[in-house]
C-alpha positions as CSV (number, residue, x, y, z in Angstrom):
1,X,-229.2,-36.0,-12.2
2,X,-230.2,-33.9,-9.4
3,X,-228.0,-32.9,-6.2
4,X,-229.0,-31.7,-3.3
5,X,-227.2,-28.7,-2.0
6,X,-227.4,-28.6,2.0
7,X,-225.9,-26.0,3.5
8,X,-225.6,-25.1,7.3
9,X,-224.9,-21.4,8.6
10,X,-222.1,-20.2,10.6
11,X,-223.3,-19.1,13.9
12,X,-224.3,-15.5,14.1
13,X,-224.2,-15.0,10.4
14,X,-228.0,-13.6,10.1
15,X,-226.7,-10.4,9.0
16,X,-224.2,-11.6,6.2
17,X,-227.0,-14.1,5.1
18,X,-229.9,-11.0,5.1
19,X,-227.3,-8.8,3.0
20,X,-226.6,-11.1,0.6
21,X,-229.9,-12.4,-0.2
22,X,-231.3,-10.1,-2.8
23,X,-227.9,-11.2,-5.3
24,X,-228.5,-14.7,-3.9
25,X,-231.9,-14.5,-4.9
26,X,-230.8,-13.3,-8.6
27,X,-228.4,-15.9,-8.6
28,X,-230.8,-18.5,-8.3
29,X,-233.4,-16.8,-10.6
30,X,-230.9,-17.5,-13.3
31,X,-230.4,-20.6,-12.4
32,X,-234.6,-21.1,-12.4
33,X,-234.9,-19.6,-16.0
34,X,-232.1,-22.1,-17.2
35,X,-233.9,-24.7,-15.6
36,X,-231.0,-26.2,-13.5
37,X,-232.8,-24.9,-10.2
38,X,-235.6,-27.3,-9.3
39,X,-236.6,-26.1,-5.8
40,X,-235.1,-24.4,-2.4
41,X,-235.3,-22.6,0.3
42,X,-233.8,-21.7,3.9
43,X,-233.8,-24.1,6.7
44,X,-234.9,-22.8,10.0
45,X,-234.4,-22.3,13.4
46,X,-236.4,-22.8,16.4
47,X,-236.9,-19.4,16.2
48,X,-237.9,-19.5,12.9
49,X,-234.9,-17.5,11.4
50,X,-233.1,-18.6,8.8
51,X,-230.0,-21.1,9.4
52,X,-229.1,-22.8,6.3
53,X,-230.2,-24.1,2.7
54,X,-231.2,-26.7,1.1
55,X,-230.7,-26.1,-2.6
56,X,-232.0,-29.3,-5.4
57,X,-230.0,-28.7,-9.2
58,X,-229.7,-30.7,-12.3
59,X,-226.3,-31.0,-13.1
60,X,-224.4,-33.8,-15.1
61,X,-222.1,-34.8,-12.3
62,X,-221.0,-33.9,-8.8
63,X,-218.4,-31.8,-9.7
64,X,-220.9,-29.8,-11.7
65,X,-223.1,-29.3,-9.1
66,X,-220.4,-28.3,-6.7
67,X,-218.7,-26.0,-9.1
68,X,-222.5,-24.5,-9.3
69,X,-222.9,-24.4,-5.1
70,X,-219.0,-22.7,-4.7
71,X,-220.5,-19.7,-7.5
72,X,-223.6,-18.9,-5.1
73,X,-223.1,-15.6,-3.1
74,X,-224.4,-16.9,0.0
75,X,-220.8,-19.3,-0.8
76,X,-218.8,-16.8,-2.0
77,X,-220.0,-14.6,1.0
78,X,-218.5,-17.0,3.9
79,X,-222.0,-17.3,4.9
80,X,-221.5,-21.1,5.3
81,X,-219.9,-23.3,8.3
82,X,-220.5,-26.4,6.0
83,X,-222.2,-27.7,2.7
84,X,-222.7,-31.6,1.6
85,X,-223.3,-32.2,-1.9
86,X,-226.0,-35.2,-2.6
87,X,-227.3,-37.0,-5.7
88,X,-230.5,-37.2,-4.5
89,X,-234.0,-39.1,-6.7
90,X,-237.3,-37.2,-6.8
91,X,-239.9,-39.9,-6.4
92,X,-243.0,-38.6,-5.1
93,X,-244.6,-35.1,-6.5
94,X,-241.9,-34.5,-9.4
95,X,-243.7,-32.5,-11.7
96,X,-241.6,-34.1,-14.6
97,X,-243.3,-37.3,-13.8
98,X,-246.9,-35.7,-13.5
């Protein structure tokens, strides 16, 4: 199943978020060559800086996937004011289904 991983950004927390993104990125490289990582990518502000995530995983259960969202660094970092976890059903331009 996949779950959505939505994150939103403490307030102010551009730098913690800018110097943890290289082992973030890493972290969700191996999580691309596994193939539990299906797509993601930083929400923005009206600025255009990054605020948050939204993160889409395979993972057998909810507990899975939050057990993969609490191991990312960005998590692990404090970079996060909150995070909802959400089975979520990829309809339209899943490349499975092409």
């Amino acid at each position: 199943m996949i779950f959505a991983i939505i994150c939103k950004d403490k307030p102010g927390h551009l730098e913690t978020r800018m110097g943890t993104r290289p082992q973030h990125l890493d972290y969700l490289n191996g999580l691309n060559e596994n193939g539990t990582l299906k797509f993601a990518g930083p929400f923005l502000d009206a600025e255009g800086k990054p605020c948050g995530s939204l993160v889409a995983i395979e993972a057998e259960n909810e507990a899975a996937a939050g057990v993969i969202a609490a191991a990312d660094p960005y998590a692990l970092a404090g970079l996060f004011e909150s995070f909802e976890i959400r089975a979520w059903n990829w309809v339209f331009n899943n490349p499975e289904n092409a």
